[in-house]
N, CA, C and O atoms as a DFTB+ gen file, in Angstrom:
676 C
 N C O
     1  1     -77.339    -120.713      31.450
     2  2     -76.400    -120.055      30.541
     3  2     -76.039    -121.032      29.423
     4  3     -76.398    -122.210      29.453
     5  1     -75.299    -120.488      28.414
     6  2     -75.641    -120.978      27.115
     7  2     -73.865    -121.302      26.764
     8  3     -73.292    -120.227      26.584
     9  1     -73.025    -122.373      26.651
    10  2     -71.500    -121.989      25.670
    11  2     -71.414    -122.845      24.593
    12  3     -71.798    -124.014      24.617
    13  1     -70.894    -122.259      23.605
    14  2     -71.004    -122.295      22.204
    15  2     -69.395    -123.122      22.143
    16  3     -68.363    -122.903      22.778
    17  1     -69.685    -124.010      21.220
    18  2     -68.136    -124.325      20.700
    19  2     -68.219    -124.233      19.392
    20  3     -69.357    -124.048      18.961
    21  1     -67.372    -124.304      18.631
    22  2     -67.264    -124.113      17.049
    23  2     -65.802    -125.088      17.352
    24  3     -64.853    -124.925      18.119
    25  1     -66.159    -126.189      16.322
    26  2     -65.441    -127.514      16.071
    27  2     -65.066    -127.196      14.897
    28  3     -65.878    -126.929      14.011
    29  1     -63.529    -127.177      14.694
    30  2     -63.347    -127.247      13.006
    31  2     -61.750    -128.247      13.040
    32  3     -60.717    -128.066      13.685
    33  1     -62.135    -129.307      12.054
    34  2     -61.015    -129.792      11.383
    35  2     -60.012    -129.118      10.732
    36  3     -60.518    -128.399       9.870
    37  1     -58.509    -129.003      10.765
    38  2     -58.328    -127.923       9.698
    39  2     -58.312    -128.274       8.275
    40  3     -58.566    -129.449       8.013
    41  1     -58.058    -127.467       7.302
    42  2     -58.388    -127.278       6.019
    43  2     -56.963    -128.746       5.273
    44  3     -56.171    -129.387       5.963
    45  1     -57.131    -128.811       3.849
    46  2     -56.815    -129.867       3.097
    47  2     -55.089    -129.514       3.126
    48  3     -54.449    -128.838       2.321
    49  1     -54.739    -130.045       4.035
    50  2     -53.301    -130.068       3.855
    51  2     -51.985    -130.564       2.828
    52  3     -51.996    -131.747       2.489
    53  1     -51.152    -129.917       2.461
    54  2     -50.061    -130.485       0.946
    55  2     -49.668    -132.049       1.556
    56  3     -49.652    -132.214       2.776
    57  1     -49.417    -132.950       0.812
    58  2     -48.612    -134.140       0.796
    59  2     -47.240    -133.575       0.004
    60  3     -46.173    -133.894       0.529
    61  1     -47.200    -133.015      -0.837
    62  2     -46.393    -132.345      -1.828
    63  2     -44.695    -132.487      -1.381
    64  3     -43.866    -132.282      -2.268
    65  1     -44.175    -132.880       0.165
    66  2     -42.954    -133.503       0.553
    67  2     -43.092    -134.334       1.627
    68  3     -43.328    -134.189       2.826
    69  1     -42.773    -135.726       0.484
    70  2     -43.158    -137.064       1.479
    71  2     -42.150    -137.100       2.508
    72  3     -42.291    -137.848       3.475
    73  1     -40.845    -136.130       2.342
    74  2     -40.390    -136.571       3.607
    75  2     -40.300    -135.217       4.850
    76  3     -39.298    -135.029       5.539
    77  1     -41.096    -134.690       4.902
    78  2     -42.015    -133.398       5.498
    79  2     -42.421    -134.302       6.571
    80  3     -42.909    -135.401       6.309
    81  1     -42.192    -133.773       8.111
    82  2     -42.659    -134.480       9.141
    83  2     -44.225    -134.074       9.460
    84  3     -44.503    -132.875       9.502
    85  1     -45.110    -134.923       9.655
    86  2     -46.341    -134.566       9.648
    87  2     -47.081    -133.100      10.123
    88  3     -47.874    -132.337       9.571
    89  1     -46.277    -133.127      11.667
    90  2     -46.652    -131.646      12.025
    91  2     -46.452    -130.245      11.071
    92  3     -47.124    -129.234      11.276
    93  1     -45.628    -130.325      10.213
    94  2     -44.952    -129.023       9.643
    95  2     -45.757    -129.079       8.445
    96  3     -45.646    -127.974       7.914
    97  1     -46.623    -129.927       7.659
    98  2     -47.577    -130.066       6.950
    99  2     -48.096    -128.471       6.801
   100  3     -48.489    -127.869       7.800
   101  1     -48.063    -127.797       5.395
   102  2     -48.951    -126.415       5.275
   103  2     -50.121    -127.070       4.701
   104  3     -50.222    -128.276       4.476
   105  1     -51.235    -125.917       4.423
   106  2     -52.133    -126.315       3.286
   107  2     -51.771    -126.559       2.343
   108  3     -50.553    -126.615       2.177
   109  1     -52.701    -126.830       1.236
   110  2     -52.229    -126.634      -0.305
   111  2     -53.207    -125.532      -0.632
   112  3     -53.568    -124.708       0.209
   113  1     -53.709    -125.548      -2.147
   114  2     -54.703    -124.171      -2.231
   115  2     -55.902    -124.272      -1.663
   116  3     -56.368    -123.504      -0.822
   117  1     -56.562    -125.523      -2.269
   118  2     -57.826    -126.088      -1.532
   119  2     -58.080    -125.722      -0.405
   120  3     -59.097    -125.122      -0.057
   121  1     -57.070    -126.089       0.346
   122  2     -57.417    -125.709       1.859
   123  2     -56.975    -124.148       2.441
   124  3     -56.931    -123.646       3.564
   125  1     -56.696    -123.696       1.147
   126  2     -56.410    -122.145       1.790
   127  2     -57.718    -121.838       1.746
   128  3     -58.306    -121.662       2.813
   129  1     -58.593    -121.688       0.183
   130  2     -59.677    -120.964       0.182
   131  2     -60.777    -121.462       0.944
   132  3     -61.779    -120.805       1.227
   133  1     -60.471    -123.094       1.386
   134  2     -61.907    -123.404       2.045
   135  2     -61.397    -122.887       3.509
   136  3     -62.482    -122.550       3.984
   137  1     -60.992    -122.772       3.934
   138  2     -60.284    -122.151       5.444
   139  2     -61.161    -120.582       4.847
   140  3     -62.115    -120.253       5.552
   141  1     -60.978    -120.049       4.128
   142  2     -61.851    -118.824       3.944
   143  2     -62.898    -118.617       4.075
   144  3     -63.473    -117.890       4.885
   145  1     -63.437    -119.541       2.905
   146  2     -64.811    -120.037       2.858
   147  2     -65.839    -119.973       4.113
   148  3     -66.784    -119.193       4.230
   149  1     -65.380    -121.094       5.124
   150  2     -65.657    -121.527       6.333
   151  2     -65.950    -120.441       7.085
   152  3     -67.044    -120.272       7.622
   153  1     -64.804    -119.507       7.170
   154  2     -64.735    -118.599       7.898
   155  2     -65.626    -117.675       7.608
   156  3     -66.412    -117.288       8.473
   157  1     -65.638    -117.179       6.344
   158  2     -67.087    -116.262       5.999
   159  2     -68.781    -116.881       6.418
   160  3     -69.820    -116.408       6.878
   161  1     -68.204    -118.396       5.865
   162  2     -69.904    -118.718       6.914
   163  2     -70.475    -118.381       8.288
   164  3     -71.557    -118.181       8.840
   165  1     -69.142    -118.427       8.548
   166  2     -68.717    -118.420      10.603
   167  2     -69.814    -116.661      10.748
   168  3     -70.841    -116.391      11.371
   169  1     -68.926    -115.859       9.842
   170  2     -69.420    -115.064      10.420
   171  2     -70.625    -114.317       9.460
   172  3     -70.874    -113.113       9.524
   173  1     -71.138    -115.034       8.794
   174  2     -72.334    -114.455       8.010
   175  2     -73.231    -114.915       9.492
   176  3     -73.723    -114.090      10.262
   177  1     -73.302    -116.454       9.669
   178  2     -73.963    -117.220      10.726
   179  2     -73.815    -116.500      12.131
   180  3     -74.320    -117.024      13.124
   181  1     -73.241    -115.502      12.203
   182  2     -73.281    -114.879      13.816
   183  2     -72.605    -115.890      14.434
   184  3     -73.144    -116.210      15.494
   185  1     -71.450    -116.620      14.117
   186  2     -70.682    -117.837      14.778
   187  2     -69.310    -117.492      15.083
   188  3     -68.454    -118.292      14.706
   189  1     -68.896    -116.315      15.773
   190  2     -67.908    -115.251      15.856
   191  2     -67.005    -115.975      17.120
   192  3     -67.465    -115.923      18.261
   193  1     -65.788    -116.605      16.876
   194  2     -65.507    -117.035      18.469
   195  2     -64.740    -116.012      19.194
   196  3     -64.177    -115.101      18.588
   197  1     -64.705    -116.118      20.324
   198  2     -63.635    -115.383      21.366
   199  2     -62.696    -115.956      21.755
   200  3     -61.673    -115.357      22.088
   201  1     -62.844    -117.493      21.814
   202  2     -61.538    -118.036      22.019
   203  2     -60.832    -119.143      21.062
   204  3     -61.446    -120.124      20.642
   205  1     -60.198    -119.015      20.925
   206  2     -59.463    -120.504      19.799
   207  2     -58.441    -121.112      20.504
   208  3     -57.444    -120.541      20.947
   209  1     -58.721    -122.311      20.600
   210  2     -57.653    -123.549      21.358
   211  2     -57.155    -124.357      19.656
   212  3     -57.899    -124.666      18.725
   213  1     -56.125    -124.456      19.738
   214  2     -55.691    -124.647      18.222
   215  2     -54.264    -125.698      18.306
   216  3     -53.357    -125.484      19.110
   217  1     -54.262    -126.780      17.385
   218  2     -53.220    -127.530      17.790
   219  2     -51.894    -126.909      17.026
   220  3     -51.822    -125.978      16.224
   221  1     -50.835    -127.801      17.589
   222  2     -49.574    -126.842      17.142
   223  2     -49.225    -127.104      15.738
   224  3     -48.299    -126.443      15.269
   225  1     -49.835    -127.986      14.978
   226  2     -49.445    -128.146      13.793
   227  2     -49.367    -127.149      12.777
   228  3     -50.163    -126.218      12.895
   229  1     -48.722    -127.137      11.974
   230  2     -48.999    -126.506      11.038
   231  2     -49.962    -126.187      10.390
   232  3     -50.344    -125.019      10.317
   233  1     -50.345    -126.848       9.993
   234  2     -51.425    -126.920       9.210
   235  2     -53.225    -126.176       9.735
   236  3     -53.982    -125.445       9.097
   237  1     -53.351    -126.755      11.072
   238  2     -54.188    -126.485      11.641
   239  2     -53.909    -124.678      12.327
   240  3     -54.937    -124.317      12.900
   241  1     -52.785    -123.572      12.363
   242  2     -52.015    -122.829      12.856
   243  2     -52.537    -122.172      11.599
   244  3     -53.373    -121.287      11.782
   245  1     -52.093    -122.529      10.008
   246  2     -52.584    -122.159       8.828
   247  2     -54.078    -121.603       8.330
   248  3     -54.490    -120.657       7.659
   249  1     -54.820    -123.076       9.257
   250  2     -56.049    -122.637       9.238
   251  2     -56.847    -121.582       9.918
   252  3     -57.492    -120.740       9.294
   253  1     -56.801    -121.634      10.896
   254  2     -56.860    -120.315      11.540
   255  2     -56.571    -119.107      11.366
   256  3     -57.222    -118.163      11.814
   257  1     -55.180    -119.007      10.438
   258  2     -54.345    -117.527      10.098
   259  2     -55.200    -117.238       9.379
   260  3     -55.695    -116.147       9.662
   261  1     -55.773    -117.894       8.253
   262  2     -56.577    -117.844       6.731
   263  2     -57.922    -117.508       7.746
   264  3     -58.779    -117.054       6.988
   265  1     -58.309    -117.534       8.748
   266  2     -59.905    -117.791       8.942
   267  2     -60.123    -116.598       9.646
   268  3     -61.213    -116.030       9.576
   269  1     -58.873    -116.011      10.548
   270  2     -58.705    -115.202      11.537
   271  2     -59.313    -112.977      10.995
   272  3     -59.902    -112.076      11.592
   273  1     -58.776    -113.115       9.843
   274  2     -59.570    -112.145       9.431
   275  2     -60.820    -111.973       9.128
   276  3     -61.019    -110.758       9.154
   277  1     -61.866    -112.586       8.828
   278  2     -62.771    -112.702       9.476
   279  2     -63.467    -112.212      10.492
   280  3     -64.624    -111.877      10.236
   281  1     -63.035    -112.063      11.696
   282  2     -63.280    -112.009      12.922
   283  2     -62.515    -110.986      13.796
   284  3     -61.347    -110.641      13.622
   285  1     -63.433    -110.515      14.852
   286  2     -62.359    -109.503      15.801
   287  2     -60.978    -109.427      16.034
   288  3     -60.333    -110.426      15.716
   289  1     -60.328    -108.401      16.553
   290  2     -59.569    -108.589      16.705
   291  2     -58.941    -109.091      18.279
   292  3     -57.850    -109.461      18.712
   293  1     -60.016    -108.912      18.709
   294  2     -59.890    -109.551      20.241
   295  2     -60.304    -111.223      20.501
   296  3     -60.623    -111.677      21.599
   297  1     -60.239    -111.803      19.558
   298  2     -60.360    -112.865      19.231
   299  2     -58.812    -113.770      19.978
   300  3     -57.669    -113.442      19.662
   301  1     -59.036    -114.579      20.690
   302  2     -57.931    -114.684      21.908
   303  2     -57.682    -116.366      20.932
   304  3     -58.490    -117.235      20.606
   305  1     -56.200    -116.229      20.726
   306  2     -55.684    -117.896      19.795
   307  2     -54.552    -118.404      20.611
   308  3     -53.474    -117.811      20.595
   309  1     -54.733    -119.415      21.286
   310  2     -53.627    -120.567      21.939
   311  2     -53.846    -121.538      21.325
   312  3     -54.858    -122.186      21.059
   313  1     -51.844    -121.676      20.899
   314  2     -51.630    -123.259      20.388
   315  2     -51.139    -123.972      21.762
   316  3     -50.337    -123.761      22.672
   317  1     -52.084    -124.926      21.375
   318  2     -52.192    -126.229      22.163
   319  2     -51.730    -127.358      21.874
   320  3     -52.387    -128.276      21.383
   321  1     -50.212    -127.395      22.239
   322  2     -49.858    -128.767      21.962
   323  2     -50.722    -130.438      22.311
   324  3     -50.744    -131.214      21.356
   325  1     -51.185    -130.770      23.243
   326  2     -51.818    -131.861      23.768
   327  2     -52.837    -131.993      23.034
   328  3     -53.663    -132.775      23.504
   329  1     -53.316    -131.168      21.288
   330  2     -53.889    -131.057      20.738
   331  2     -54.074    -131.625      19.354
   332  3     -55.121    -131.874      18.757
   333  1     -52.946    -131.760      19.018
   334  2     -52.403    -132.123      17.973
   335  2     -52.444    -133.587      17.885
   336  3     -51.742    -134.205      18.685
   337  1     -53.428    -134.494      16.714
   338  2     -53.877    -135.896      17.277
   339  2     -54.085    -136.116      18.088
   340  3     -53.698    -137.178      18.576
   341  1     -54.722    -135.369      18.651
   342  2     -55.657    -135.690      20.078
   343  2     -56.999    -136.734      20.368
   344  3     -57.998    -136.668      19.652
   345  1     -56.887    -137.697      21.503
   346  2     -57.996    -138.479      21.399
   347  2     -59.178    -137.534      21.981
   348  3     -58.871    -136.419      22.403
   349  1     -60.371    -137.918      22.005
   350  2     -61.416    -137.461      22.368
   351  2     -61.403    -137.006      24.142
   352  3     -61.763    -135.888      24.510
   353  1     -60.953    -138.029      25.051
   354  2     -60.587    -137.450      26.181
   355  2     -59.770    -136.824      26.760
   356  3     -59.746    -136.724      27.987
   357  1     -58.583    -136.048      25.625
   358  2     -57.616    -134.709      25.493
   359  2     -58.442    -133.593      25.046
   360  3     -58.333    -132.441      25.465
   361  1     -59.325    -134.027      24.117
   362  2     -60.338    -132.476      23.539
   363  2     -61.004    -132.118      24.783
   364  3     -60.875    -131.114      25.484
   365  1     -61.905    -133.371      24.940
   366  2     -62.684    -132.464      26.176
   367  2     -61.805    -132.287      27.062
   368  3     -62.103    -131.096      26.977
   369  1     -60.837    -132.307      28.000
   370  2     -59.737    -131.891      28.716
   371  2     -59.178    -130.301      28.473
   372  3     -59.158    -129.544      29.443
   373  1     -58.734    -129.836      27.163
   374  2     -58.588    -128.527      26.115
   375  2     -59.978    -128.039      26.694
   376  3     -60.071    -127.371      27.724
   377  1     -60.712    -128.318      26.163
   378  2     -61.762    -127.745      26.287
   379  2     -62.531    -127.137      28.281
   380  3     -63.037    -126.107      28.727
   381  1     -62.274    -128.121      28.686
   382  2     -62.623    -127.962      29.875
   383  2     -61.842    -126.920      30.476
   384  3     -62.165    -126.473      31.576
   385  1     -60.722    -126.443      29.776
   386  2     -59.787    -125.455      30.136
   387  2     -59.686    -123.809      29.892
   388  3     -59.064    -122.856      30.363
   389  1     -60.932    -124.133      28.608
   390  2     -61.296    -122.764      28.260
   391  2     -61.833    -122.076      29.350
   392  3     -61.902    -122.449      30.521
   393  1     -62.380    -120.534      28.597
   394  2     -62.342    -119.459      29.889
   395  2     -63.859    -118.241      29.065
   396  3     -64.717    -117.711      29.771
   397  1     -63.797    -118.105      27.731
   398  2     -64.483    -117.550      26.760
   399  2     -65.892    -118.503      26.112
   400  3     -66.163    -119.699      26.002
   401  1     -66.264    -117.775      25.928
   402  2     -67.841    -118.466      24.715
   403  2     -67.950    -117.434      23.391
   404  3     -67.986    -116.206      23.473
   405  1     -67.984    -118.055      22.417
   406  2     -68.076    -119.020      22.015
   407  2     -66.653    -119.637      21.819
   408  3     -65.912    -118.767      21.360
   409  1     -65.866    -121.081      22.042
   410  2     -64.845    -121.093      21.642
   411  2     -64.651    -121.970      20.252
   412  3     -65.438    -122.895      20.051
   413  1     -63.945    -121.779      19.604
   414  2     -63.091    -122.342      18.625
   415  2     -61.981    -123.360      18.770
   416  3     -60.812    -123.083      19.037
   417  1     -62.540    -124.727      18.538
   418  2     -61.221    -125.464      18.673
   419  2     -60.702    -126.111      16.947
   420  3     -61.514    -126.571      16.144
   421  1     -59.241    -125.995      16.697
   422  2     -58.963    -126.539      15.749
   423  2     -58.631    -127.754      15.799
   424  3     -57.896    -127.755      16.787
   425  1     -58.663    -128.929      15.370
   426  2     -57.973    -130.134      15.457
   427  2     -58.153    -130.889      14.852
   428  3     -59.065    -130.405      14.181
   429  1     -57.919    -132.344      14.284
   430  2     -57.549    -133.169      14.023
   431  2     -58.332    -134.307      13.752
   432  3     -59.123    -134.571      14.658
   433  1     -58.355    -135.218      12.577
   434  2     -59.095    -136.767      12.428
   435  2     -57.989    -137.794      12.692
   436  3     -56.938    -137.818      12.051
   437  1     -58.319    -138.685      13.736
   438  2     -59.544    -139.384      14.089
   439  2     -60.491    -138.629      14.886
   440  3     -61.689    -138.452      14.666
   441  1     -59.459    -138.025      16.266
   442  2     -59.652    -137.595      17.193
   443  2     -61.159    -136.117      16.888
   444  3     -62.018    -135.716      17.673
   445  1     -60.991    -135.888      16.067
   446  2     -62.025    -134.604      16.382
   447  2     -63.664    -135.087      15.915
   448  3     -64.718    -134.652      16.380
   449  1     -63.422    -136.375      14.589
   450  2     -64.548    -136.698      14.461
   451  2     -65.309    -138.028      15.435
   452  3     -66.426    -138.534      15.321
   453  1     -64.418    -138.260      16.205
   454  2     -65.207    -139.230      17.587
   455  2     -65.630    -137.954      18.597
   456  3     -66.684    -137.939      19.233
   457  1     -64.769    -137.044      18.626
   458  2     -64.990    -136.204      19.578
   459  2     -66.172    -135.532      19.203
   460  3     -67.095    -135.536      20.018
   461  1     -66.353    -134.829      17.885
   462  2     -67.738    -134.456      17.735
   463  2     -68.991    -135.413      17.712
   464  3     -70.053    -134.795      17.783
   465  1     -69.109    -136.832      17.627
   466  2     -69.972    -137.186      17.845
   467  2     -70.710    -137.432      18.718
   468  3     -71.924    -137.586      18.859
   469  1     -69.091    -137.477      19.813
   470  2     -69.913    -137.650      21.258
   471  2     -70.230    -136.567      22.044
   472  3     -70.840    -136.770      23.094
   473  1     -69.944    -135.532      21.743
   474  2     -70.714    -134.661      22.085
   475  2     -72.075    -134.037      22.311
   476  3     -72.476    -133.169      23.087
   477  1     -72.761    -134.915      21.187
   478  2     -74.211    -134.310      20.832
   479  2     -75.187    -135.270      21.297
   480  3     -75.125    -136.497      21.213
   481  1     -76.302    -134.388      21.912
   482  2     -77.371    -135.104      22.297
   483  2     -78.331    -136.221      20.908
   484  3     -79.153    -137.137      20.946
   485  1     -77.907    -135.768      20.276
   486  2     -78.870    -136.755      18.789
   487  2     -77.923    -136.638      17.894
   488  3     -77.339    -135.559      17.798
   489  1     -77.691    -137.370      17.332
   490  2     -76.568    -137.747      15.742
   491  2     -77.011    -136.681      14.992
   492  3     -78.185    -136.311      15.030
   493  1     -75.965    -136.034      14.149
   494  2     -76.298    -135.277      13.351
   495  2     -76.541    -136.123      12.419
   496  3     -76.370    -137.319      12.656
   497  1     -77.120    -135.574      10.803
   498  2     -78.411    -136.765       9.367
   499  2     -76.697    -136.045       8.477
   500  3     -76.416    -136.701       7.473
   501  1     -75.938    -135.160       8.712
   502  2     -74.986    -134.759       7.420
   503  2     -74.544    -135.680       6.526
   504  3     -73.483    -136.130       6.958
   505  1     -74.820    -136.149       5.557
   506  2     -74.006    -137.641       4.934
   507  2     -72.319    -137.858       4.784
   508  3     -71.828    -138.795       4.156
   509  1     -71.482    -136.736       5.533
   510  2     -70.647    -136.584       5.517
   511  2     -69.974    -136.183       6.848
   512  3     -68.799    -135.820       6.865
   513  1     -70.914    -136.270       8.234
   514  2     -70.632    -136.387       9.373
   515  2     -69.650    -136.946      10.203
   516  3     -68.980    -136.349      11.045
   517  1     -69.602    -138.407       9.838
   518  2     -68.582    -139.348      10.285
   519  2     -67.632    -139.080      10.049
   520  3     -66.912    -139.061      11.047
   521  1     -66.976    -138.728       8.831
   522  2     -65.834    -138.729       8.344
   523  2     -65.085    -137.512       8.702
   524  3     -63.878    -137.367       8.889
   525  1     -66.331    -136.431       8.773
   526  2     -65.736    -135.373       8.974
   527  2     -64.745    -134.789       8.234
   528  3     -63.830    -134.229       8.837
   529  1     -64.761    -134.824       6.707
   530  2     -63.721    -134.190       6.727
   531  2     -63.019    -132.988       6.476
   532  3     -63.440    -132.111       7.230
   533  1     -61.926    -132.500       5.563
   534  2     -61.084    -131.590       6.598
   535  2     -61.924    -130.109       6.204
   536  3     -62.801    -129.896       5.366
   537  1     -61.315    -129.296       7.094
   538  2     -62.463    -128.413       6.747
   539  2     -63.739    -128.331       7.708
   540  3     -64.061    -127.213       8.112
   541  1     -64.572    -129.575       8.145
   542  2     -65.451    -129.531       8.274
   543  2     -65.851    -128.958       9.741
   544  3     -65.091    -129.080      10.701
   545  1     -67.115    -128.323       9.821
   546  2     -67.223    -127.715      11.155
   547  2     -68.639    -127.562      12.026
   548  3     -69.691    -127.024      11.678
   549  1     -68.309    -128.198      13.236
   550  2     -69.383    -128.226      13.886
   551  2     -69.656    -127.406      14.983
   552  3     -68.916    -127.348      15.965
   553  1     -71.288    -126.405      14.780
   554  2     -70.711    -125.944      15.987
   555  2     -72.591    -126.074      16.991
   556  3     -73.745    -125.980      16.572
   557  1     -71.987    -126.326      18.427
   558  2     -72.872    -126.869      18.938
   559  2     -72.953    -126.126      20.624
   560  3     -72.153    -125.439      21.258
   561  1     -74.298    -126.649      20.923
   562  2     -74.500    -125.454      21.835
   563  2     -74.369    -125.933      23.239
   564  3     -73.444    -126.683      22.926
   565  1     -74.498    -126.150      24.540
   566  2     -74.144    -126.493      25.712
   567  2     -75.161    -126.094      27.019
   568  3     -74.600    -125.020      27.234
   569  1     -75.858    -126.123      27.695
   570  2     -76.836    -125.684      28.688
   571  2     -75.999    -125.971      30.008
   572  3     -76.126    -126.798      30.911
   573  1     -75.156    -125.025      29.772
   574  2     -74.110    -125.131      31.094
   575  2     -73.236    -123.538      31.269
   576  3     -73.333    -122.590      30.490
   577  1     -72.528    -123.593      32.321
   578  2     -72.101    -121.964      32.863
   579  2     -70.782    -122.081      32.609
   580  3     -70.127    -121.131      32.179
   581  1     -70.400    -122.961      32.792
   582  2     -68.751    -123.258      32.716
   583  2     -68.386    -124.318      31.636
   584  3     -69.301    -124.890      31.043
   585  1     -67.123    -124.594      31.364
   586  2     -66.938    -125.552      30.555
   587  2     -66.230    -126.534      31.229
   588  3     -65.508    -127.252      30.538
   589  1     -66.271    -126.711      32.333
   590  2     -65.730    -128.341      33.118
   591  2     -66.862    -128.638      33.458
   592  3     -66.953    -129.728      34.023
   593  1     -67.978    -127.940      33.293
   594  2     -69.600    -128.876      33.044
   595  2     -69.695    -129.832      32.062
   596  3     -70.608    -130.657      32.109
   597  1     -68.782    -129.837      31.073
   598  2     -69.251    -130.077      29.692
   599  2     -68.960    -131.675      30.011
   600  3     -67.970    -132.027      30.653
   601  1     -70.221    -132.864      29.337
   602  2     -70.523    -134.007      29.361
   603  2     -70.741    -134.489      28.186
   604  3     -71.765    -134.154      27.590
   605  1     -69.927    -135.275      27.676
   606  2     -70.585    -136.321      26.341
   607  2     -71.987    -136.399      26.536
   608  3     -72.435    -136.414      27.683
   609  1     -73.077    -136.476      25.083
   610  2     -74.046    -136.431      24.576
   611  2     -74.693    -135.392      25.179
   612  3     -75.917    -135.517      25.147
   613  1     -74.088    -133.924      25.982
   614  2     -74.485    -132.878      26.309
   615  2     -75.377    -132.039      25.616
   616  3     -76.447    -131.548      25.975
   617  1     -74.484    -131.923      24.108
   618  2     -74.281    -130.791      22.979
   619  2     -75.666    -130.297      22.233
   620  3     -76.577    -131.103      22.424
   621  1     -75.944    -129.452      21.634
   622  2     -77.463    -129.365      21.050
   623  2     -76.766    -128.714      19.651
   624  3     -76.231    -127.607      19.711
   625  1     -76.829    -129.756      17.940
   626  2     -76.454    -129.359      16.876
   627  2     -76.808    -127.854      16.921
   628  3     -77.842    -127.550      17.516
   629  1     -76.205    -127.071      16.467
   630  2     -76.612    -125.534      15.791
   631  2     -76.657    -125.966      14.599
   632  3     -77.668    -125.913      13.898
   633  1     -75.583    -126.428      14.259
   634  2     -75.108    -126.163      12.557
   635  2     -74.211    -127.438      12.178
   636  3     -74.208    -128.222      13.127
   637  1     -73.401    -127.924      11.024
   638  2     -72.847    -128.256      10.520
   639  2     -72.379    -127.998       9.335
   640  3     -73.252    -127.816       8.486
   641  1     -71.134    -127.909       8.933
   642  2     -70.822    -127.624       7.519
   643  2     -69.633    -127.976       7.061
   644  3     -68.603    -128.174       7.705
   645  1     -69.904    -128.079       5.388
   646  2     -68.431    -129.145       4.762
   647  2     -68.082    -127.879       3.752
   648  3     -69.021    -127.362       3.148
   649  1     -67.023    -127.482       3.606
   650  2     -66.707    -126.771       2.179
   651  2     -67.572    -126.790       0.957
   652  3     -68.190    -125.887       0.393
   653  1     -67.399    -128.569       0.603
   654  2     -68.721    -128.545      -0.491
   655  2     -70.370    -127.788      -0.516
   656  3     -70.924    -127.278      -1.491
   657  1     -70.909    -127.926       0.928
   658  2     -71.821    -127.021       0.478
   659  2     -71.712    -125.873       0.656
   660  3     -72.821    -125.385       0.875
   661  1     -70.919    -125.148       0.679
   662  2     -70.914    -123.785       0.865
   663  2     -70.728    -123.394      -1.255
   664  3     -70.959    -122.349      -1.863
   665  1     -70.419    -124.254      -1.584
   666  2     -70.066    -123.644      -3.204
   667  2     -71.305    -123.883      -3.574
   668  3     -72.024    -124.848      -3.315
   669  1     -71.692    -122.060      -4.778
   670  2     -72.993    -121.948      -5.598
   671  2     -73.511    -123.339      -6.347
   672  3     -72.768    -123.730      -7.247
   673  1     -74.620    -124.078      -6.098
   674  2     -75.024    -124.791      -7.020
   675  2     -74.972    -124.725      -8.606
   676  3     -75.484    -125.620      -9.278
């Protein structure tokens, strides 16, 4: 059996009030329309999730709202606090907790771009991989039945994608 995750950073969040506590962070515009963007790839690509594990931030809560039309309406969304700057052995933890395929997790840099790397059986070539940034989304495939199967360097790339290439040349 086959489970799908769809990895997404959320979209370009406002600085716009420095004394705004990090979590309560909205987007700005940027990250409204690329939260769109994304989402139309999702589902041009047949990359439709059923479940979303999503951290409690704002911002990342934002991204999803913007992405969520898109997609069914049986599309199942838990915010996940233990999510929010999460290290890599809290994601897979979230994750191991899911119940659906394909799932959707929203979260966070540092934590999401160590977490996507170690996931995958071969490095992804994206020149913009590492950094991951916001916005960006990976989604990768699994040769397992459950998701407390799931093992670092498991993953098999499907896809990758940054906002930038999704805009017309």
């Amino acid at each position: 059996m086959t489970l799908r995750l769809i990895l997404v950073r959320h979209a370009k969040s406002s600085w716009d009030s420095p004394f705004q506590e990090d979590h309560d962070r909205v987007l700005n515009a940027r990250g409204r329309r690329a939260a769109v963007d994304i989402s139309k790839h999702l589902k041009t690509s047949g990359f439709i999730p059923a479940e979303v594990a999503c951290s409690s931030a704002r911002r990342t809560v934002e991204t999803w709202e913007r992405m969520a039309p898109a997609f069914p309406d049986t599309t199942v969304m838990r915010r996940v606090p233990e999510m929010y700057l999460a290290s890599t052995d809290t994601l897979l933890a979230c994750l191991r907790n899911c119940a659906a395929s394909p799932v959707m997790m929203l979260a966070h840099n540092p934590g999401i771009a160590d977490f996507a790397a170690r996931l995958l059986q071969q490095p992804c070539t994206h020149p913009r991989f590492s950094d991951f940034p916001t916005c960006s989304t990976l989604v990768v495939d699994f040769d397992a039945a459950d998701w407390a199967e799931i093992r670092p360097g498991s993953g098999a790339l499907v896809d990758f994608v940054i906002p930038a290439d999704l805009k017309p040349a």
